[in-house]
Every structure is written in structure tokens, then in C-alpha cells.
C-alpha positions, -999 to 999 in steps of 0.1 A, spaced: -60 25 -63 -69 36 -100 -49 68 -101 -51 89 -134 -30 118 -152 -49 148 -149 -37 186 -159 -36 194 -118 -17 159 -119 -41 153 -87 -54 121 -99 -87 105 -102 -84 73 -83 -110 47 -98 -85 32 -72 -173 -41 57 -200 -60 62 -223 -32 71 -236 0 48 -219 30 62 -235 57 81 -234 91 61 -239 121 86 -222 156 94 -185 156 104 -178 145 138 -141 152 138 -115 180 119 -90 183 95 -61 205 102 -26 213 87 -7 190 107 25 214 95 13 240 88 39 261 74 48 229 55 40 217 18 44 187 0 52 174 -34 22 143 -40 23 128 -11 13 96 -7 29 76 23 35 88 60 61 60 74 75 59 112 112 62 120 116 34 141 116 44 181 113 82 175 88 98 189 99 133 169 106 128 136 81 110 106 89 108 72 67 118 44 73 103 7 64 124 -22 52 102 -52 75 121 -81 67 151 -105 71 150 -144 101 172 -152 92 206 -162 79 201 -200 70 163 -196 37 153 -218 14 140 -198 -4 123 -229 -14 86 -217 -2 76 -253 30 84 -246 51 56 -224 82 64 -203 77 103 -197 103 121 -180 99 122 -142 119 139 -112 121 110 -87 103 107 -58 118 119 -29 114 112 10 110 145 33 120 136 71 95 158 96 117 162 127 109 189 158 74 174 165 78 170 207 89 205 209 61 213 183 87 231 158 81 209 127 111 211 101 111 193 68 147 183 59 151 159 21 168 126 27 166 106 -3 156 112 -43 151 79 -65 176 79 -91 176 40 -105 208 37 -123 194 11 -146 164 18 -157 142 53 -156 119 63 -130 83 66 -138 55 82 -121 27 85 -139 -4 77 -133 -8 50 -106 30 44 -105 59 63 -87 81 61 -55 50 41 -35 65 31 -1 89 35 22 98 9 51 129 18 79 146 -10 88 136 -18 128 176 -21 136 184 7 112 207 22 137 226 -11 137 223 -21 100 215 10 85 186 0 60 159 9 44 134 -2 17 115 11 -9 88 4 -38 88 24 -67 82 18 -105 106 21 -133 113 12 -172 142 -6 -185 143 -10 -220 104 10 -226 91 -18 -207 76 -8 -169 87 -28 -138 76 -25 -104 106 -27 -78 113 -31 -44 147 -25 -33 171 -23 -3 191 12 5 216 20 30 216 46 56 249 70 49 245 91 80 224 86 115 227 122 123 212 138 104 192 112 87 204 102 51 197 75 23 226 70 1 210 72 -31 236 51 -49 236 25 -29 204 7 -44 203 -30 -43 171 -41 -59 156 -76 -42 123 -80 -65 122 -61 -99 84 -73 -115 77 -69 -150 40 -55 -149 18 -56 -182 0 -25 -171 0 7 -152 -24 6 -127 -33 -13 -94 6 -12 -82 -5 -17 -47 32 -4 -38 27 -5 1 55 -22 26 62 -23 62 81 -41 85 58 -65 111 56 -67 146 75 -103 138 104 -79 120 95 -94 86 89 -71 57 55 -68 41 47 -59 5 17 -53 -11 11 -59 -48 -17 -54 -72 -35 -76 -102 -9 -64 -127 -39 -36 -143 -62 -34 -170 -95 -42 -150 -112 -71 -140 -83 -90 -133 -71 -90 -176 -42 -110 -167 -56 -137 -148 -28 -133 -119 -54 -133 -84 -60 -170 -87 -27 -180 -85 4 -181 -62 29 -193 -92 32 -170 -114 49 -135 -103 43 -106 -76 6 -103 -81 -29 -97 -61 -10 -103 -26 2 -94 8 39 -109 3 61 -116 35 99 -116 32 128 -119 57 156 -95 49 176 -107 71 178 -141 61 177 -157 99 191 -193 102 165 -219 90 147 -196 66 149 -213 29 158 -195 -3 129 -182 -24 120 -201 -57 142 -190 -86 119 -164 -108 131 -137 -133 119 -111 -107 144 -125 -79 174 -106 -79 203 -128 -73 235 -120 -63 272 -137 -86 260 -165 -69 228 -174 -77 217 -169 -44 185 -139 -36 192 -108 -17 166 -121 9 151 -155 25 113 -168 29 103 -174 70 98 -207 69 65 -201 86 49 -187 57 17 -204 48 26 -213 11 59 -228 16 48 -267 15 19 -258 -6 13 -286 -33 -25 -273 -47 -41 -238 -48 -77 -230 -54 -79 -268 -64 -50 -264 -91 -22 -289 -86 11 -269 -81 41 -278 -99 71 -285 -69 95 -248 -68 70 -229 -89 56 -214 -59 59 -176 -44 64 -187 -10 66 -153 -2 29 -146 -5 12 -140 29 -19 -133 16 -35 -140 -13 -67 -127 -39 -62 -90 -35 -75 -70 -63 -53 -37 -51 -43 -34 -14 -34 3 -25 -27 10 18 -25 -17 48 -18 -15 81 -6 -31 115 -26 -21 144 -2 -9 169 -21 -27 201 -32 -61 186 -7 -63 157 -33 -71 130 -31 -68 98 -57 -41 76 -64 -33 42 -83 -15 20 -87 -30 -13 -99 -14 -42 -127 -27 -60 -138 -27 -95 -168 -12 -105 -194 -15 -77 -182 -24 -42 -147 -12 -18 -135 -36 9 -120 -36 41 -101 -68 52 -83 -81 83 -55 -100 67 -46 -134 80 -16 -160 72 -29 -184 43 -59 -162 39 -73 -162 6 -97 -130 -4 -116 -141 -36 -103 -116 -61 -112 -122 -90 -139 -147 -82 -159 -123 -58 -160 -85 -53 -164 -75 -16 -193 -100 -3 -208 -104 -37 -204 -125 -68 -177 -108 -95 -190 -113 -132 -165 -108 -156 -192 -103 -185 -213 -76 -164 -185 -58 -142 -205 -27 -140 -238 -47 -126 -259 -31 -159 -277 -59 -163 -285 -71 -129 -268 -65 -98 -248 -92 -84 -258 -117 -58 -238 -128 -24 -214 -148 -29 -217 -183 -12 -200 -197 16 -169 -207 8 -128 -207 15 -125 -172 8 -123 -147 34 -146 -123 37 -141 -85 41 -151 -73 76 -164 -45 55 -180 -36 20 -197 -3 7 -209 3 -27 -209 33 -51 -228 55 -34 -206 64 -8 -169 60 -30 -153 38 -53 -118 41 -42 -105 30 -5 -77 44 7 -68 21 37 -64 39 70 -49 31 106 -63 17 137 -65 54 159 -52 40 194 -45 73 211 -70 94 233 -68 129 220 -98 123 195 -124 105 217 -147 104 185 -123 78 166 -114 56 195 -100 25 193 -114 30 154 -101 19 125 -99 48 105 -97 48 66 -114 73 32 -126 69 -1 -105 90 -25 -128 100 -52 -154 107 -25 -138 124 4 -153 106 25 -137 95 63 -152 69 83 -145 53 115 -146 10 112 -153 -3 147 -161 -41 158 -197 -37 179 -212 -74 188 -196 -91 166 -202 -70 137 -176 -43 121 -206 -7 116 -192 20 102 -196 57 102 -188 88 84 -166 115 102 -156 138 81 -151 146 44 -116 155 28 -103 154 -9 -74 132 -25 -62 113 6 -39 90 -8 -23 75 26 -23 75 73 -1 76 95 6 86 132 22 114 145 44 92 169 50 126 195 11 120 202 -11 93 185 -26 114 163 -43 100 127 -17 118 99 -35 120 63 -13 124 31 -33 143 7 -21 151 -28 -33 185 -29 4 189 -14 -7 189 25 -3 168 53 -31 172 76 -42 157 111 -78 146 124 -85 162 156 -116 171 178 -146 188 165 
């Protein structure tokens, strides 16, 4: 996601394998409450078994007099809050607050790409009453992005103690942008984090190629829990640890990295690793997603100048960032394809997307959901996902072996899906301060 300070403060997000089908709008938009507005949105997140309440999270405002000049680091922001949606089987939507970010060690920023970026309930919340977050903050002037654990003060109503934060992973990141920032909890009850290149653009920091430096250009998978026989992460400065020594959270032993001894044909130094990556070469998985049916993995990842990708994520899989772009070549020298555009990359380890498009339908993927309900017959069994600088909506499906796409409809500044879980229906968190839903035509 490239996300940029603008006066409306709406952003513009520099943020396959088939070309996508441009064509006239085959489904709606609506208010999906209509009598409801939002602060930013970005996220829609499910409150685990309820089929009448979703929460919304608002990225964070500057504070009434905040510059807004890119030269200036640190700004002064409101935190980002989470709004609970409750009332939806009886189709009497309420919005109720249950949680503002207020880091007691460092100061909130949310400017630009960064802010409060995900939400995750915990699946036994009820039981252990917590919840996660990713947002970014400074400490000291310099910017961190953080993911941390919160506990649940009350079950009814619904409410985050805000001062109960206890951060797991705090990552020092050398630039604003490409934050990824998304997290959810598996169908295997895991916790998934997504994190971007560390900014600049064409991967400045030289962080994608590599699974032992810091929370970079990956899916990460983490057990919260810390279940018998899972080991200990590798020690790192952005590994909380507790009086001990010992992290707030354990690896699953399962994970694909964890015995890993070479990466990309680099020879890995024993208990360097992040053994909590998952996946790995992501430019920006701004938005992923589990399909409710099949229970795999999608993401959008942002691309740099010339092509957007769409990826099924897999355990060990490696997605080419910053060696490729989509299906094609990356060159450093020529990001912008001026002299020549860039050939097909060749066969190799990397994965490729199941999908690619180029600039002249977007150049900023917002990853969607897979639609699994039966209320909008025109986005079947779809995956479902838009460009944000574009508007554009299309509709992924898997026909023959091949993924074609199609355009649906067109909408502005979608930022995030999610489900309305009292139907099915596709949820879109747009930052002109709505939340709307895709119906029929």
C-alpha cells in the first residue's frame, strides 16, 4: 500500500495471470450502515462466533492543528480507535467505541502509510480474553512498527483495556511506507502477520531476500499461546522479552523456516533465523485473507511501478520480491520500464502470482475476500479484491486451470473486506469515512 498525506487526508496509495476484463458494473455499492460514519477506516475484522456484531478499525486522525508537512516527523495523532457494529441479525446496526491506542511508551503515529493497521480477536477470547493489534509508533523520533497483545476488560459489553498493552514484536522500520500491518488468526489458531519491505521503493533496504534480518517482506506465523513443543523464537532486538529473557509468544514447530540452514542459496548462520516467517518475498501484502471454505491463504501485494499481484500464499513459499515484479523480471536500474518493458521472468523457485495486471487498470491492490455466500450470484465463489487509486472491483475466479478476472464495479479509496457475518455479504472499508456492502445489480 503507498498511502500519502493529502489536505482531505484520503491518501493516494501508490500502495493474476490473466489481463482483467474492464466492462460496466455487474454488482452495487451500498451503505452497509447507513446512518453510520467512520473515521479512516481501514480494516473490517470478525468477532469470533458472532453472527451480529463486526468491528471496524479507524486508522487515526492528526489532532486538531497537527502539520501534515511530510518534513516534519512524529506529528501529533489521536489514536486509532476500534468501533464494534452490533444489531446486524435484527438489522438495527449500532456503533459502540471499544478501544483507542494510547502506547505508553512511545507516541502513536498515523501518518501516511502508518497508523492503528489491524485488528485480530483472539478465537478463545471469551476464555482468555485477548486481542491483538498492529499499529506504528515513535520512541525516541525514531518510527517502529508494533504488534501487541491486549486484554479484554469486559464480555458484555465488548471492551479493550487500553492499558493493558503488552507488545510481542516492536520493529524498528527505516521508512514510512509499505507497513503491510495486516493480522489474523488461522484456521490452525495461529496468528498471522503481514509485513512490508521496510519503504523507500524498490526494495532500498535490501530486506525481501532474506529471512535473517528483522520483520520484513513476509507473511509471519506465530503461536500466542505457546502450545507444548513449540520452541522459543530467535533472540532479536524486536522480540519483546519478559524479566526472564523468555518472548511473550512461541514459533509452531511446523513452520517452514525453523530447521532452515540456506535461503535463496545464502548459507544461514545457526539462531539468526525468523522462524516465524510463513511466507516470504512480499513487496507489501497491504490486505490477506483466509477463505472461509478451503482455508487458503490470499494476498494482494503491491507492486512497484508497473504490475499488482494476487497470490495464494503457501508454507515455505517464496514470492520473488525484489527479484521479480508480478510474472515479470524487476530491474532495479529501470523500475518504471522507460527504457524497455520488462520480460517474464524464468522458471524458477519463486511462486508465481495466480494474478498480475499492469497500470492501466490500477497500481494499488487492495486484497479482498473470497465471497462464499449466495445473496450476490454475480461474485460467486469469487475472490473479490480493488485497486485503490483506480476504483476498480474485480471478481478473481479459478476457470480450467487458469485464475480470469473481471471488473464489477468501480468504488474510490477502499482500503480493506470483510463479511457481514449475519449474511455473507462482501464489507468494503473506504476512507472516505463509509463502510459499504456489494450487493446485486
Amino acid at each position: 500500500m503507498r498511502l500519502r498525506p493529502s489536505a482531505a487526508l484520503l491518501f493516494s496509495l501508490l500502495l493474476g495471470t490473466t489481463s482483467a476484463v474492464a466492462q460496466d458494473a455487474v454488482v452495487s455499492l451500498e451503505p452497509a450502515f447507513p446512518d453510520i460514519k467512520f473515521s479512516l477506516p481501514v480494516a473490517v475484522a470478525p468477532l469470533p462466533g458472532s453472527k451480529d456484531a463486526v468491528f471496524v478499525i479507524e486508522k487515526g486522525d492528526p489532532a486538531p492543528g497537527t502539520s501534515t508537512d511530510k518534513k516534519k516527523k512524529g506529528g501529533d495523532f489521536l489514536g486509532g480507535k476500534v468501533q464494534l457494529i452490533s444489531g446486524l441479525t435484527a438489522g438495527k446496526p449500532v456503533k459502540t467505541e471499544v478501544f483507542q491506542l494510547n502506547p505508553k511508551d512511545g507516541k502513536f503515529d498515523a501518518a501516511g502509510e502508518c497508523g492503528f493497521l489491524g485488528f485480530a480477536v483472539h478465537p478463545k477470547y471469551k476464555e482468555n480474553k485477548q486481542v491483538f493489534v498492529y499499529y506504528s509508533l515513535r520512541i525516541e523520533g525514531k518510527l517502529y512498527q508494533r504488534v501487541s497483545r491486549f486484554k479484554v476488560s469486559s464480555l458484555n459489553p465488548f471492551a479493550v483495556d487500553a492499558d493493558s498493552e503488552q507488545p510481542l514484536i516492536t520493529q524498528l522500520d527505516p521508512a514510512g511506507n509499505h507497513n503491510g500491518g495486516d493480522l489474523h488468526f488461522g484456521p490452525d489458531g495461529y496468528l498471522y502477520i503481514s509485513c512490508g519491505d521496510g519503504g523507500a521503493g524498490g526494495d532500498a533496504f535490501d530486506n525481501a531476500g532474506y529471512i535473517n534480518k528483522g520483520f520484513h517482506a513476509a507473511v509471519f506465523r506465530i503461536d500466542v499461546d505457546k502450545k507444548a513443543g513449540n520452541p522459543t523464537p530467535n533472540p532479536h532486538p524486536s522480540v519483546i522479552t519478559d524479566a526472564t529473557g523468555q518472548a511473550y509468544y512461541s514459533v509452531p514447530a511446523d513452520n517452514p523456516f525453523v530447521a532452515a540452514t540456506s535461503h535463496r542459496g545464502r548459507p544461514l548462520e545457526a539462531g539468526s533465523v525468523r522462524t516465524e516467517t510463513w511466507a516470504t518475498g512480499l513487496r507489501n501484502a497491504w490486505r490477506f485473507s483466509f477463505d472461509p471454505k478451503t482455508g487458503a491463504c490470499f494476498a494482494g501485494d503491491v507492486g512497484q511501478n508497473l504490475y499488482e499481484e494476487i497470490d495464494i500464499l503457501v508454507s515455505g513459499g517464496d514470492y520473488g520480491w525484489h527479484d521479480v515484479e508480478g510474472n515479470h523480471v524487476f530491474v532495479q536500474k529501470d523500475a518504471s520500464g522507460k527504457k524497455a518493458p520488462p520480460g517474464l521472468a524464468a522458471p524458477s523457485d519463486f511462486k508465481s502470482p495466480i494474478h498480475e495486471y499492469d497500470r492501466k487498470l490500477g497500481n494499488s491492490v487492495t486484497g479482498g475476500v473470497v465471497y462464499r455466500g449466495n445473496r450476490v450470484p454475480a461474485i460467486a465463489d469469487a475472490y473479490v479484491f480493488a485497486d485503490f487509486a483506480s476504483g476498480r472491483i474485480f471478481a478473481l475466479r479459478e476457470q480450467g486451470g487458469k485464475w480470469e478476472s473481471q471488473q464489477v464495479a468501480k468504488d474510490f479509496t477502499i482500503a480493506g473486506f470483510g463479511y457481514d457475518p449475519s449474511n455473507g455479504d462482501v464489507l468494503v472499508a473506504s476512507l472516505t469515512g463509509q463502510v459499504k456492502r456489494i450487493v446485486k445489480k
